[in-house]
N, CA, C and O atoms as a GROMACS GRO file, in nm:
protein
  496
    1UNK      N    1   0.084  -0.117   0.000
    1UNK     CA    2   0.000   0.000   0.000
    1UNK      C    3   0.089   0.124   0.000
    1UNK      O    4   0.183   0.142   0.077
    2UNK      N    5   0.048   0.207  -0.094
    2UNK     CA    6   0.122   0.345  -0.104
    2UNK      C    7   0.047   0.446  -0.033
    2UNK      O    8  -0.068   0.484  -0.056
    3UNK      N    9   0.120   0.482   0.047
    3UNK     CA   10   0.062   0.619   0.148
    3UNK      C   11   0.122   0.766   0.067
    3UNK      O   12   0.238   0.795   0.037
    4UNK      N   13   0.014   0.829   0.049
    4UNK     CA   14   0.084   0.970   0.004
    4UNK      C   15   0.028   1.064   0.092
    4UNK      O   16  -0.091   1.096   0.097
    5UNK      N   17   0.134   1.112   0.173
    5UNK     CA   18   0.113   1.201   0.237
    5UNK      C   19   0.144   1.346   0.252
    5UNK      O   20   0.161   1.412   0.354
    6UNK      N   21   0.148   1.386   0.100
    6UNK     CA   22   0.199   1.530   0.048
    6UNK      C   23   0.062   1.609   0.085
    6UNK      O   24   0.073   1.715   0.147
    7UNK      N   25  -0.050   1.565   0.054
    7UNK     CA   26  -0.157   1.676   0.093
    7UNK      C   27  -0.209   1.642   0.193
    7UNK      O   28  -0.331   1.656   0.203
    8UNK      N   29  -0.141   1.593   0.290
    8UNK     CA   30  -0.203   1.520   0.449
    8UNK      C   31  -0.206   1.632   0.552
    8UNK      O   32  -0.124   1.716   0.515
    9UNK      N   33  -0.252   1.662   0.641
    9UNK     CA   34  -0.262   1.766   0.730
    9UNK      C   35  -0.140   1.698   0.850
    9UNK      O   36  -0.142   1.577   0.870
   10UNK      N   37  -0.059   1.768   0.908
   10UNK     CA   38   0.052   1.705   1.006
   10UNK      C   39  -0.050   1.780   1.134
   10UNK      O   40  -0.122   1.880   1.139
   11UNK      N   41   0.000   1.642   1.254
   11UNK     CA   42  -0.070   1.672   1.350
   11UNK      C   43   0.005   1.602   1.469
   11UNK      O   44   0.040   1.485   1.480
   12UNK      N   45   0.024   1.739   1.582
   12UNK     CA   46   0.119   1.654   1.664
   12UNK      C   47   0.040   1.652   1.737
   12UNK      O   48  -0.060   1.724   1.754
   13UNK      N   49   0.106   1.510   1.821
   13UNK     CA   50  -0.012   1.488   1.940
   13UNK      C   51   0.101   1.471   2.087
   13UNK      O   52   0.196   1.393   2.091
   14UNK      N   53   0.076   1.529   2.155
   14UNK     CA   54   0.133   1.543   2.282
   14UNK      C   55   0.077   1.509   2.377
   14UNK      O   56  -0.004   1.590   2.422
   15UNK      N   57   0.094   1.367   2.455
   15UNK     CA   58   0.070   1.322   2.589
   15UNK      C   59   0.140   1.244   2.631
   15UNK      O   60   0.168   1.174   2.533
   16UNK      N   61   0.204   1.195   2.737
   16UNK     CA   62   0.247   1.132   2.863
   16UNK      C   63   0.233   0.978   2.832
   16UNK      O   64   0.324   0.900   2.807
   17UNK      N   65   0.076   0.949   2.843
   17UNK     CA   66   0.105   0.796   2.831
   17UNK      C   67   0.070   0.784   2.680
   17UNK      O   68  -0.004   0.832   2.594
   18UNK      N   69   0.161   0.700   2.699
   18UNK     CA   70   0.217   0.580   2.551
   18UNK      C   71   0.131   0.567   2.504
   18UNK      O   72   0.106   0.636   2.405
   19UNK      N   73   0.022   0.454   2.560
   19UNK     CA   74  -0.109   0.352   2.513
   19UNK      C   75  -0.191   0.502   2.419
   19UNK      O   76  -0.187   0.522   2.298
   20UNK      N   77  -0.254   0.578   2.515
   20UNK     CA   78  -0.327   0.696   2.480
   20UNK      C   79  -0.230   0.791   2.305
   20UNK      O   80  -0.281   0.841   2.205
   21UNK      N   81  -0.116   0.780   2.338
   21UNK     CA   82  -0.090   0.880   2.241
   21UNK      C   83  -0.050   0.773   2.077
   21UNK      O   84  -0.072   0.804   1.960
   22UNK      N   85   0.008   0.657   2.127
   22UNK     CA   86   0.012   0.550   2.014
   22UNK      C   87  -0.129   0.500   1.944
   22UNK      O   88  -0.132   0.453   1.830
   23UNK      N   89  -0.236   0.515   2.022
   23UNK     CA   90  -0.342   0.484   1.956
   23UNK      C   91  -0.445   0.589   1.860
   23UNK      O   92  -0.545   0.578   1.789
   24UNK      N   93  -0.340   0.711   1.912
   24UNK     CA   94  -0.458   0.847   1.890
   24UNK      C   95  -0.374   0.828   1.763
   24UNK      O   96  -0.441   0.806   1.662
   25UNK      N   97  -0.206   0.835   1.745
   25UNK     CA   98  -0.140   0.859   1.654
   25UNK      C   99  -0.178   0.723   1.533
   25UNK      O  100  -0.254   0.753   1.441
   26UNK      N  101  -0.141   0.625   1.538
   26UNK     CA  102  -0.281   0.507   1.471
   26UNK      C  103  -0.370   0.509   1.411
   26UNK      O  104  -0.371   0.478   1.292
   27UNK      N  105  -0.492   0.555   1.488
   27UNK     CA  106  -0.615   0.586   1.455
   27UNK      C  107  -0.592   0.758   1.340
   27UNK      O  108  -0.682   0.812   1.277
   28UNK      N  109  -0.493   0.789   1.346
   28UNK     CA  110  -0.518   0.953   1.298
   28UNK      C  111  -0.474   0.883   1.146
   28UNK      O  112  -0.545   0.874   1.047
   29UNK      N  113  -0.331   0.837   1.162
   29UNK     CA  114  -0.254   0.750   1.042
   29UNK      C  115  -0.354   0.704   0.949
   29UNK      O  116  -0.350   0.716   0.827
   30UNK      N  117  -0.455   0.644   1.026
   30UNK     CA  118  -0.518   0.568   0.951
   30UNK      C  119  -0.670   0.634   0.886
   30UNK      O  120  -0.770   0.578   0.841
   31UNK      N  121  -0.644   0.733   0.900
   31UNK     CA  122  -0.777   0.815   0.858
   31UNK      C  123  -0.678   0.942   0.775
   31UNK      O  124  -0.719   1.058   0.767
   32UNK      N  125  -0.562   0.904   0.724
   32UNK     CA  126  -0.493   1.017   0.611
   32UNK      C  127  -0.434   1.157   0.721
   32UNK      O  128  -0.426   1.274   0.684
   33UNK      N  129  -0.411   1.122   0.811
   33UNK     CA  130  -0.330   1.295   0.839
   33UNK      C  131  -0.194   1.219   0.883
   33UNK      O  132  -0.191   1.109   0.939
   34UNK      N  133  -0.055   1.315   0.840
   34UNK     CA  134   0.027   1.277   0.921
   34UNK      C  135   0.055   1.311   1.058
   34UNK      O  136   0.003   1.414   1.101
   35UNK      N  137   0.132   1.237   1.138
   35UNK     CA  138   0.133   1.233   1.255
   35UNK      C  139   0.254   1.268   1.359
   35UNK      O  140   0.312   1.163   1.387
   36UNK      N  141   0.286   1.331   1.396
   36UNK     CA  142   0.436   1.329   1.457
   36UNK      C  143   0.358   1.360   1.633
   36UNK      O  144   0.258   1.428   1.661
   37UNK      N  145   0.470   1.263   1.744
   37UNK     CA  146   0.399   1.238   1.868
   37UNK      C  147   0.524   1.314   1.974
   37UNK      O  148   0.624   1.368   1.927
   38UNK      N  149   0.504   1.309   2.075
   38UNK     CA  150   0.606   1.385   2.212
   38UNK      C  151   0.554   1.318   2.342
   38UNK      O  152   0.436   1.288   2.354
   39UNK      N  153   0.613   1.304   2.404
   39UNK     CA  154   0.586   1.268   2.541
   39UNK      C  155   0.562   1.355   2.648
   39UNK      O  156   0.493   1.343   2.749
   40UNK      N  157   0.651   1.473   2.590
   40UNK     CA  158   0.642   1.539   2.722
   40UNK      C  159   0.646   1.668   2.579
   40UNK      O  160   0.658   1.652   2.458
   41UNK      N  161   0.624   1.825   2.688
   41UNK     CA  162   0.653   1.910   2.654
   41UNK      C  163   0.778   1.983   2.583
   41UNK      O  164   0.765   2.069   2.496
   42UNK      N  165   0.912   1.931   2.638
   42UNK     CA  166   1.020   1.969   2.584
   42UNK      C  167   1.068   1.919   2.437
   42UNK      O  168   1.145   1.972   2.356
   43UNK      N  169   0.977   1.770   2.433
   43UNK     CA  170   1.045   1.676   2.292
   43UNK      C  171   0.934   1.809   2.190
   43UNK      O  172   0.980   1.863   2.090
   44UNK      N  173   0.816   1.833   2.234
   44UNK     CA  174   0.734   1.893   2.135
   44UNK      C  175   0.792   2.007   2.109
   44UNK      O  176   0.762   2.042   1.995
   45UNK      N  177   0.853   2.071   2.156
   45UNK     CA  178   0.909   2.238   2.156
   45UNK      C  179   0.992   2.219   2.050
   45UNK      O  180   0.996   2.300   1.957
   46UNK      N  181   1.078   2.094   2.055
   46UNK     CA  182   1.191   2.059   1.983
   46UNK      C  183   1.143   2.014   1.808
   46UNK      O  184   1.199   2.026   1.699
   47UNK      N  185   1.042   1.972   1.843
   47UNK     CA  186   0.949   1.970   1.668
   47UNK      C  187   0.927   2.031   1.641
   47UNK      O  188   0.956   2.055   1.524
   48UNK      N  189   0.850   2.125   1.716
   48UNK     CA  190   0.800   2.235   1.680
   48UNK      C  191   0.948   2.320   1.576
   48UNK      O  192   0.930   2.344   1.456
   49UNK      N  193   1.060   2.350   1.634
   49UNK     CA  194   1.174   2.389   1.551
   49UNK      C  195   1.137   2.367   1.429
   49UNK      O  196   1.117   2.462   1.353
   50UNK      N  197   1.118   2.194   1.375
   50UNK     CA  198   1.166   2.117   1.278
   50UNK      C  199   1.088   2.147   1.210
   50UNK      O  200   1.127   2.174   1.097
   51UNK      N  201   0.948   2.159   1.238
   51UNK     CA  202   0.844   2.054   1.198
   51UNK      C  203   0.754   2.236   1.173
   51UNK      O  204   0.783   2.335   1.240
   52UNK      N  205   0.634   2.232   1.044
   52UNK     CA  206   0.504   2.300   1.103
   52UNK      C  207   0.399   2.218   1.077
   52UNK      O  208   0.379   2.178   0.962
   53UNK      N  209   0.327   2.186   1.169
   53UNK     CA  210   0.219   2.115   1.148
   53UNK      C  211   0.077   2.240   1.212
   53UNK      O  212   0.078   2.343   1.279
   54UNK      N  213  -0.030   2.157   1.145
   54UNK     CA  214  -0.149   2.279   1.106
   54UNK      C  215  -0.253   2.257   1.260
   54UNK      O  216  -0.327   2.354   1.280
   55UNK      N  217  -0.263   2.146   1.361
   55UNK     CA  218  -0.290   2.122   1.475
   55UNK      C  219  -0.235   2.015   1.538
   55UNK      O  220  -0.178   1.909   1.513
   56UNK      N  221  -0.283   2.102   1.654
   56UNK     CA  222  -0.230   2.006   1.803
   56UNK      C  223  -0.289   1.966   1.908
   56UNK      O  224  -0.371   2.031   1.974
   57UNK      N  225  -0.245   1.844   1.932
   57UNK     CA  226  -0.356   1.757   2.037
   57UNK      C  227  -0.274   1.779   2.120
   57UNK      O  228  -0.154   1.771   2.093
   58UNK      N  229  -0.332   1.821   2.274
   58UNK     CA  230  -0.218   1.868   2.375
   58UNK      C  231  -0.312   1.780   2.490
   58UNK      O  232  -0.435   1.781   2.498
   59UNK      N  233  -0.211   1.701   2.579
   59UNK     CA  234  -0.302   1.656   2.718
   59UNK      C  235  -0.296   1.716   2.806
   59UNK      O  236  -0.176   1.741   2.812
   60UNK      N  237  -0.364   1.785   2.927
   60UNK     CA  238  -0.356   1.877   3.007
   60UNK      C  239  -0.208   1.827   3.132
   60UNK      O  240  -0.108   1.891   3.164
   61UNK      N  241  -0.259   1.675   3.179
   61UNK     CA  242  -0.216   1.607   3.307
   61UNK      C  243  -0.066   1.551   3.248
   61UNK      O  244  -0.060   1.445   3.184
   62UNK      N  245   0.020   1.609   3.269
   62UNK     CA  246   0.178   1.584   3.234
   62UNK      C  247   0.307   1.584   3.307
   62UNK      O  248   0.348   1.696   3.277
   63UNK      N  249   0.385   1.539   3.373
   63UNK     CA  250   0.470   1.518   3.460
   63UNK      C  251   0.552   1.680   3.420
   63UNK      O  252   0.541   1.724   3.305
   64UNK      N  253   0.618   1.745   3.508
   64UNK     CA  254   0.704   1.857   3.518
   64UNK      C  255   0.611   1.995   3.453
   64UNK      O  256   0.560   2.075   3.532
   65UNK      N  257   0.597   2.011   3.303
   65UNK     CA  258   0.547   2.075   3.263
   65UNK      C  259   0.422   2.042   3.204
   65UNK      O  260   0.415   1.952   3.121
   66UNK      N  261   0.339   2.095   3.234
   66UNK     CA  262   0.120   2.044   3.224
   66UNK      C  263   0.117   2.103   3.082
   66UNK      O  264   0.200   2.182   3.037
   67UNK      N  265   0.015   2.056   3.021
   67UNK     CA  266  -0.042   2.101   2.901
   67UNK      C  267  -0.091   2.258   2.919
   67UNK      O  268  -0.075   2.332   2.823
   68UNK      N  269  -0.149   2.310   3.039
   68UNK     CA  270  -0.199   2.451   3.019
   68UNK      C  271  -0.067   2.559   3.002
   68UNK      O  272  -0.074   2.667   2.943
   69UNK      N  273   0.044   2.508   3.062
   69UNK     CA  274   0.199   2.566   3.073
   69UNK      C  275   0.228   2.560   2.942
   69UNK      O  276   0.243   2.670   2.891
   70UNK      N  277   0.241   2.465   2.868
   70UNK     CA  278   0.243   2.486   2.741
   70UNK      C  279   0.134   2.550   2.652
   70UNK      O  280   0.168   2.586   2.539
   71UNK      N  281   0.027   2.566   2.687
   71UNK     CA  282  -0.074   2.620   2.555
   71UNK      C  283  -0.056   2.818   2.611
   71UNK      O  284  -0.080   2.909   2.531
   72UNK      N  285  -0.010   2.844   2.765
   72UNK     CA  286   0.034   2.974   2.735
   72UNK      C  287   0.161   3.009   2.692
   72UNK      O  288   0.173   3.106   2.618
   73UNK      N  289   0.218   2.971   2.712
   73UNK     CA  290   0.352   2.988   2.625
   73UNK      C  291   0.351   2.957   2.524
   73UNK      O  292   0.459   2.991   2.475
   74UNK      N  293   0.272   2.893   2.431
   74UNK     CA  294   0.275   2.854   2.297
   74UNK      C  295   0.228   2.940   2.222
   74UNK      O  296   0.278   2.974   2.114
   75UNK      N  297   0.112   2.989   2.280
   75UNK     CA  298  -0.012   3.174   2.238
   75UNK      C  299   0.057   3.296   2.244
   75UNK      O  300   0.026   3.402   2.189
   76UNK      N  301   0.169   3.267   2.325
   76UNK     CA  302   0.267   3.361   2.309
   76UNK      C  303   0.348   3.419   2.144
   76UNK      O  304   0.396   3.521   2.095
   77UNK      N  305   0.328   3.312   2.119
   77UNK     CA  306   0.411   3.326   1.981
   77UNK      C  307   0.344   3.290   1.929
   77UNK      O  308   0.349   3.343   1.818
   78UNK      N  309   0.250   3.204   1.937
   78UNK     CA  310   0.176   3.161   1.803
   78UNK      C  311   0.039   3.111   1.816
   78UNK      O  312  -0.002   3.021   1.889
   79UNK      N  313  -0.049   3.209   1.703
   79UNK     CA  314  -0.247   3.196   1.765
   79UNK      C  315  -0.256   3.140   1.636
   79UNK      O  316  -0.377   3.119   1.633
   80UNK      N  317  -0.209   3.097   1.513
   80UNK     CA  318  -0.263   3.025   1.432
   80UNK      C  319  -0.323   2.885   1.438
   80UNK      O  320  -0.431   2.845   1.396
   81UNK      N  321  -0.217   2.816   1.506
   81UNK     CA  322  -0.201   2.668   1.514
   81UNK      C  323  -0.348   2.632   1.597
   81UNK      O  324  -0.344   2.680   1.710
   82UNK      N  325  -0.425   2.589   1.578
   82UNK     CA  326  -0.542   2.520   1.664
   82UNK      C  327  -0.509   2.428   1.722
   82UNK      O  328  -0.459   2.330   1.668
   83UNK      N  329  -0.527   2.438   1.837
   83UNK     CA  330  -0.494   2.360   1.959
   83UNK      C  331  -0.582   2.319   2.058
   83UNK      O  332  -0.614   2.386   2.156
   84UNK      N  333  -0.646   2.125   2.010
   84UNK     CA  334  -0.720   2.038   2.054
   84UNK      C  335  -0.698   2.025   2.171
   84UNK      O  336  -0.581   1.986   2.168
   85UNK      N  337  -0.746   2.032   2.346
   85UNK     CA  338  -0.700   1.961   2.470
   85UNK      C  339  -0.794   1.841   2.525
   85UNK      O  340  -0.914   1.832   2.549
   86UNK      N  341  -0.701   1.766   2.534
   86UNK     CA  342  -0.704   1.638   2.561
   86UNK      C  343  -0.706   1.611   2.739
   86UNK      O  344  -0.596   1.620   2.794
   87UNK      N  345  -0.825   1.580   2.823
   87UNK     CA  346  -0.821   1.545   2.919
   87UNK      C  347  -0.893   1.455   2.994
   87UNK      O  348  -0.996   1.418   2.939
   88UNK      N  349  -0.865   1.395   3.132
   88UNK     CA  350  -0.990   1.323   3.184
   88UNK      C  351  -1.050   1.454   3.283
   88UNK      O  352  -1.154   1.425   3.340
   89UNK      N  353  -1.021   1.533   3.298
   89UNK     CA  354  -1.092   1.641   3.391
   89UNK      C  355  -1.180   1.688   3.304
   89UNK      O  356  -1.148   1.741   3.198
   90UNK      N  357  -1.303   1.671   3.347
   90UNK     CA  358  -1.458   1.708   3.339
   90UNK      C  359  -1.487   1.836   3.401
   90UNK      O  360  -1.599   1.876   3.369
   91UNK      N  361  -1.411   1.925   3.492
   91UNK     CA  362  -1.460   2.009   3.537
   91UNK      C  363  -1.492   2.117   3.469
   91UNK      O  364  -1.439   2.113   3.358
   92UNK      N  365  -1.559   2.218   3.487
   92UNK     CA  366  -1.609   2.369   3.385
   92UNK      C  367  -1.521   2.463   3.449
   92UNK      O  368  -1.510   2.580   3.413
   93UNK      N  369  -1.460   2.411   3.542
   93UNK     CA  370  -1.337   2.562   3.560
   93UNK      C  371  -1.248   2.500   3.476
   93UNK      O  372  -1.220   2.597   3.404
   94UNK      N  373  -1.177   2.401   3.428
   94UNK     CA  374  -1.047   2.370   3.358
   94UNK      C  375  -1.116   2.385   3.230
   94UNK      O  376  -1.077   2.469   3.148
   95UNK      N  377  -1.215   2.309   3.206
   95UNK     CA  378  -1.223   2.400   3.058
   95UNK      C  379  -1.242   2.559   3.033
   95UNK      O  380  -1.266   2.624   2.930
   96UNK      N  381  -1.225   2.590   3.149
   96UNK     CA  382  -1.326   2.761   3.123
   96UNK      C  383  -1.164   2.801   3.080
   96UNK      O  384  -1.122   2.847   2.975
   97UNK      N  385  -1.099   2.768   3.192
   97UNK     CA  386  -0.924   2.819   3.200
   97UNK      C  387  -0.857   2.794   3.068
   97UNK      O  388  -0.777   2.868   3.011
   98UNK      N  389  -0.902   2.680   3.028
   98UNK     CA  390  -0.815   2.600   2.882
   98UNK      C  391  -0.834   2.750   2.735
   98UNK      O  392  -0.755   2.806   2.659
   99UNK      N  393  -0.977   2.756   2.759
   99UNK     CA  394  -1.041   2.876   2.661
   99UNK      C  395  -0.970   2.956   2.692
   99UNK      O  396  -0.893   2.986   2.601
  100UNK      N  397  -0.959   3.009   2.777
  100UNK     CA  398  -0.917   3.152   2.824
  100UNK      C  399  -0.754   3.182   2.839
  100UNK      O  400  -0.712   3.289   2.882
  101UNK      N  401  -0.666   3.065   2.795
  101UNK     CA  402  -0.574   3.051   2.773
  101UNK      C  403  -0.521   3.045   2.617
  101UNK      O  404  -0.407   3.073   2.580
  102UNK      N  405  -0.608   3.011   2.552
  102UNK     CA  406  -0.636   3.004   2.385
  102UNK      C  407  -0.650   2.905   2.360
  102UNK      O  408  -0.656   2.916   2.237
  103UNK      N  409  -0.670   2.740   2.391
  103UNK     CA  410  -0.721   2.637   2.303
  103UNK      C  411  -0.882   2.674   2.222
  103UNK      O  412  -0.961   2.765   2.249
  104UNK      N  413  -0.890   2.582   2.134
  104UNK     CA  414  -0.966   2.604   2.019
  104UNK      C  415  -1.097   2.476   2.058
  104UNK      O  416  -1.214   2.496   2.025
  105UNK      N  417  -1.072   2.404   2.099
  105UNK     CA  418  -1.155   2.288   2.158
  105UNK      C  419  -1.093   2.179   2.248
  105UNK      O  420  -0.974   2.150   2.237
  106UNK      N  421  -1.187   2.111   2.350
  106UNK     CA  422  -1.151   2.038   2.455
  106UNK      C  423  -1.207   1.907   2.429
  106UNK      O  424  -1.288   1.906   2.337
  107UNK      N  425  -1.180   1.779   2.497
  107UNK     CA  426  -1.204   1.700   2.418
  107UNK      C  427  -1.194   1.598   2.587
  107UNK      O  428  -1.087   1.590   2.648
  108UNK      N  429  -1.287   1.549   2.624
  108UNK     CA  430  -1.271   1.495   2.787
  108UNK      C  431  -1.225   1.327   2.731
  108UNK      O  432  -1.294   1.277   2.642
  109UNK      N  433  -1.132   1.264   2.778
  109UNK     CA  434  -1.129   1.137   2.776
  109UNK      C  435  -1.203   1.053   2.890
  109UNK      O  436  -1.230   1.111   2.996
  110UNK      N  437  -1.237   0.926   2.874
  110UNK     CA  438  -1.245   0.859   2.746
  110UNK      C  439  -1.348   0.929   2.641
  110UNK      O  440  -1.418   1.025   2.675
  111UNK      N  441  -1.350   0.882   2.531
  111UNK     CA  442  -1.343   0.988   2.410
  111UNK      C  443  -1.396   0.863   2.260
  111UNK      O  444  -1.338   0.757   2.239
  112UNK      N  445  -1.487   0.903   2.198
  112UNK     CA  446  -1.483   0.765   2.076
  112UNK      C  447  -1.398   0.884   1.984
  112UNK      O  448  -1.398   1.007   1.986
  113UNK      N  449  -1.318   0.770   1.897
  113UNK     CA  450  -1.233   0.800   1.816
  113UNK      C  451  -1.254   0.883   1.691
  113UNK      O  452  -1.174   0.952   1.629
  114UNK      N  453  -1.437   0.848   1.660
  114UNK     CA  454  -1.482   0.928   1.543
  114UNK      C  455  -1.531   1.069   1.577
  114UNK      O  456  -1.546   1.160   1.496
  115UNK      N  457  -1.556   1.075   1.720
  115UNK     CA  458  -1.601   1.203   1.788
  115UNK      C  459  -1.432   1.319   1.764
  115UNK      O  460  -1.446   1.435   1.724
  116UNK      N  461  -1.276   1.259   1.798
  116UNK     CA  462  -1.187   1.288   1.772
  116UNK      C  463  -1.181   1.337   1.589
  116UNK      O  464  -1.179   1.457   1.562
  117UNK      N  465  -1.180   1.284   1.531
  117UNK     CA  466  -1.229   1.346   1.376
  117UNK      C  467  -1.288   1.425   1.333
  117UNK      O  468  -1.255   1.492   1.236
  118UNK      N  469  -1.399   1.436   1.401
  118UNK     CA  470  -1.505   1.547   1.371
  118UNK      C  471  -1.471   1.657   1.420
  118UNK      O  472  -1.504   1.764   1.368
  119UNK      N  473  -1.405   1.649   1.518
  119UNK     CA  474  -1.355   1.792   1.620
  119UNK      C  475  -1.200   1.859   1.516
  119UNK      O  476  -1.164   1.973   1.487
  120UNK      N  477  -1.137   1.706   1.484
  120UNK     CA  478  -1.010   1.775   1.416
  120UNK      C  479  -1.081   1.854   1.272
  120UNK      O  480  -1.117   1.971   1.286
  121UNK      N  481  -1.096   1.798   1.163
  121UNK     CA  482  -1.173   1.831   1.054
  121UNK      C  483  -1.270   1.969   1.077
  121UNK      O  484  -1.302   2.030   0.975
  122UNK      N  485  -1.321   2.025   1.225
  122UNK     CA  486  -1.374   2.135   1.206
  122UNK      C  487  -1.287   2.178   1.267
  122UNK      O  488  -1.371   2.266   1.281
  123UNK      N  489  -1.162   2.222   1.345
  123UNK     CA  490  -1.091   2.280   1.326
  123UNK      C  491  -0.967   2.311   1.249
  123UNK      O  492  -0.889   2.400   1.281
  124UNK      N  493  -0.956   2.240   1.158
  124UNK     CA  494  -0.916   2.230   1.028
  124UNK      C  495  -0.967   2.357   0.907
  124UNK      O  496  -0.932   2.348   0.790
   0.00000   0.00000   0.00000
């Protein structure tokens, strides 16, 4: 099978655990966008250099540096990029905070995978 991924949308996805970010990255592969992944905040900063990709899946709950630490410092420099957050916190203050920090949409885990599509594709 030939993958062409010249008109693919790149999409990094940033979270902590493995299982969660190997399956999001998988499931994305396999529905035509490319994919580049980070574990933590610092590997993503470091793509970010390399790399421009058009959105980002960010998880809030992250060892040293949290996803909201990164989405203000990221708005700092840059309001184009739409930026998906990825969490199990349900509460209406962390999403109120996530907005008000600049993400573009929130996304509570657990999560169905086609609900993940629909959210990327309209912020797309």
């Amino acid at each position: 099978m030939n993958l062409n991924f010249k008109d693919s949308k790149h999409i990094l996805c940033i979270d902590d655990d493995d299982k969660i970010r190997n399956l999001i990255s998988k499931f994305l592969i396999k529905n035509h966008f490319l994919v580049s992944s980070a574990n933590n905040v610092d590997s993503a900063n470091n793509l970010l250099k390399f790399y421009i990709f058009d959105l980002i899946i960010l998880d809030i709950m992250m060892p040293r540096i949290n996803g909201i630490t990164f989405l203000k410092e990221f708005r700092k420099k840059n309001n184009n990029i739409p930026i998906l957050m990825l969490s199990a916190l349900s509460n209406i203050e962390k999403k109120v905070s996530t907005f008000q920090f600049g993400c573009d949409d929130y996304l509570v885990k657990p999560f169905e995978p086609a609900e993940l599509i629909l959210r990327i594709k309209k912020l797309l």
